[in-house]
C-alpha positions as CSV (number, residue, x, y, z in Angstrom):
1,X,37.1,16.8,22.2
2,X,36.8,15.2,19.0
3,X,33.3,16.0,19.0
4,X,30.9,18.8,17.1
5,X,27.6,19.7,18.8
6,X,26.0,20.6,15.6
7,X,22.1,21.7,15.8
8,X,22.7,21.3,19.5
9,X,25.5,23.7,19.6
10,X,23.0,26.5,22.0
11,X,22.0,23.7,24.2
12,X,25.6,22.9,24.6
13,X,26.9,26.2,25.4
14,X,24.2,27.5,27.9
15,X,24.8,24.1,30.0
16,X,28.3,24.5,29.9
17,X,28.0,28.5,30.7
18,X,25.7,27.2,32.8
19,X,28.6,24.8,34.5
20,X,31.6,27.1,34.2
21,X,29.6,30.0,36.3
22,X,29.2,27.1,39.3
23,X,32.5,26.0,38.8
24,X,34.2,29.5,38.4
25,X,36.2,29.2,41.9
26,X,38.0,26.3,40.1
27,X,39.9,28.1,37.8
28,X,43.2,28.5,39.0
29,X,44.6,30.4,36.2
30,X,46.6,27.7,34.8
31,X,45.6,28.0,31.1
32,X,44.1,31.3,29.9
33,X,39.9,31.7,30.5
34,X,38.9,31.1,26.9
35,X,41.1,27.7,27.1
36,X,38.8,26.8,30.3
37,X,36.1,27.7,29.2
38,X,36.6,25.3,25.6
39,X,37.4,22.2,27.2
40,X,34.1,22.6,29.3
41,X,32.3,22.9,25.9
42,X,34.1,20.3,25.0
43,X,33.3,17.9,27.4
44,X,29.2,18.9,27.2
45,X,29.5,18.2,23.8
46,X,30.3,14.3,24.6
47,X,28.2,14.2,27.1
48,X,25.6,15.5,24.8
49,X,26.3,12.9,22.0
50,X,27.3,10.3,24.8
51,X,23.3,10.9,25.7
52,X,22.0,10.9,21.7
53,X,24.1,7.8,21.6
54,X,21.5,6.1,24.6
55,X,18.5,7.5,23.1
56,X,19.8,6.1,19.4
57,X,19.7,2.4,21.2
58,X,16.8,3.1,22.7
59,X,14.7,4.0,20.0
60,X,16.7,1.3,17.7
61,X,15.2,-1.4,20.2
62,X,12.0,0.1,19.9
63,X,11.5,-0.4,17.0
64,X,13.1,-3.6,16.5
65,X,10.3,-4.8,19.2
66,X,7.2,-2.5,17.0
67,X,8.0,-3.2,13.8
68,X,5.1,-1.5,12.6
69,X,6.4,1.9,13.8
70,X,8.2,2.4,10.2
71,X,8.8,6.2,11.8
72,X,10.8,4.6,14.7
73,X,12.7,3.0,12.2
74,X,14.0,5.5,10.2
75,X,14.7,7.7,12.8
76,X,16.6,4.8,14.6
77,X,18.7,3.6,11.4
78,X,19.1,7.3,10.8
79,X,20.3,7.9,14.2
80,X,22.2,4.6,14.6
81,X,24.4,5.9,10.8
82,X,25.1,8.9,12.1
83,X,26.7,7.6,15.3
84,X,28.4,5.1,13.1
85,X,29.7,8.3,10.7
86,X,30.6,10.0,14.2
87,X,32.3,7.0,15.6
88,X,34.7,6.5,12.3
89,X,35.2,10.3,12.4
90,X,36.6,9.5,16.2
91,X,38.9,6.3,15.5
92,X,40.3,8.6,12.3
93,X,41.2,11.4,14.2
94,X,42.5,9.6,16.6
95,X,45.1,7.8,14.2
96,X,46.6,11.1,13.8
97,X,49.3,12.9,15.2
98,X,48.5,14.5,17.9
99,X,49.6,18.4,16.5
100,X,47.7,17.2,13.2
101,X,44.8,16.1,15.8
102,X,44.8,19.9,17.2
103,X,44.3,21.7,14.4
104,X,42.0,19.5,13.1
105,X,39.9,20.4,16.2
106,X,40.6,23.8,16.9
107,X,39.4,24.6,13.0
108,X,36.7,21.9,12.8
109,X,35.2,20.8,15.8
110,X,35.4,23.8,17.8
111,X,35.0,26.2,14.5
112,X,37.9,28.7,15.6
113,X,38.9,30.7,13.2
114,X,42.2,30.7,11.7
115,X,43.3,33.4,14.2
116,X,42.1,31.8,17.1
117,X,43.8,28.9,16.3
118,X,46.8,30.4,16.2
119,X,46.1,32.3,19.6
120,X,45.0,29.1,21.1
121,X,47.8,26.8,20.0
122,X,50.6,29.4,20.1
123,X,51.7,28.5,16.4
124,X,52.5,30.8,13.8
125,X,50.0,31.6,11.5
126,X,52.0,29.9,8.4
127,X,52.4,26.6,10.6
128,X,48.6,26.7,11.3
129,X,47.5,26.9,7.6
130,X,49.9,24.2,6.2
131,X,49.6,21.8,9.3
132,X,45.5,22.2,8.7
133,X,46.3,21.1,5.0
134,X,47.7,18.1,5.7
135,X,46.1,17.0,8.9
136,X,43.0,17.0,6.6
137,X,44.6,15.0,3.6
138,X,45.5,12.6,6.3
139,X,42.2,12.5,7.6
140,X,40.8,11.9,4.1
141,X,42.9,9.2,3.6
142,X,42.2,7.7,6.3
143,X,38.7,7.5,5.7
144,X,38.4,6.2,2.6
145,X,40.6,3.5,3.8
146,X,38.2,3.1,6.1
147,X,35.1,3.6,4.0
148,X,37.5,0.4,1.5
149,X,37.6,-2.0,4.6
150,X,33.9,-1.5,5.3
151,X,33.2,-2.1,1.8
């Protein structure tokens, strides 16, 4: 769930409210509602970029084959950055440890608060603000050894 849904974030939800209300005799109870619910959000929101990621290729070959469309272009190199932006994002996070990971996307990707990320993880509030600290130090150095190899 490494994944933000952005300016898509309503589109997101509703399908996965949407999804959860069909799937509702699924839930067994396991993890609490709200947990259930997430990683149903979670998993539009890749489909959703999964989909942007398609339509970035398609519009990139586009307008590779009409070079004239200078409007296709941007869009496409536009689109094709961000997914590249995205994509380092992913292979960074990844790199971390997984309880750095969590919190990472807890207060990040899903934008839970500080208090909900301490509900949702079952950590105590202290552990939540100093883990966040240097999961994202981590992440920043990880990225700008990134952002060294790519030149």
């Amino acid at each position: 769930m490494l994944l933000g849904a952005g300016s898509d974030a309503e589109d997101v939800i509703q399908e996965a409210f949407v999804k959860a209300y069909r799937k509702l005799s699924r839930y067994r109870g396991e993890s609490s509602f709200r947990s259930w619910l997430l990683a149903i959000v979670a998993n539009e929101t890749r489909n959703m970029h999964r989909s942007r990621s398609r339509r970035d290729g398609l519009v990139l070959r586009a307008a590779v084959a009409n070079p004239e469309s200078q409007i296709a272009e941007d869009g496409a190199v536009g689109g094709v950055l961000a997914a590249e932006r995205r994509a380092t994002l992913v292979r960074a996070l990844r790199l971390l440890p997984e309880k750095d990971r969590e919190v990472i996307v807890c207060r990040f990707l899903l934008d839970l608060s500080e208090e909900e990320t301490v509900t949702m993880l079952g950590w105590p509030r202290g552990t939540v603000k100093s883990r966040t600290s240097r999961a994202l130090a981590k992440l920043r150095a990880l990225l700008d050894r990134e952002e060294v190899r790519r030149g």
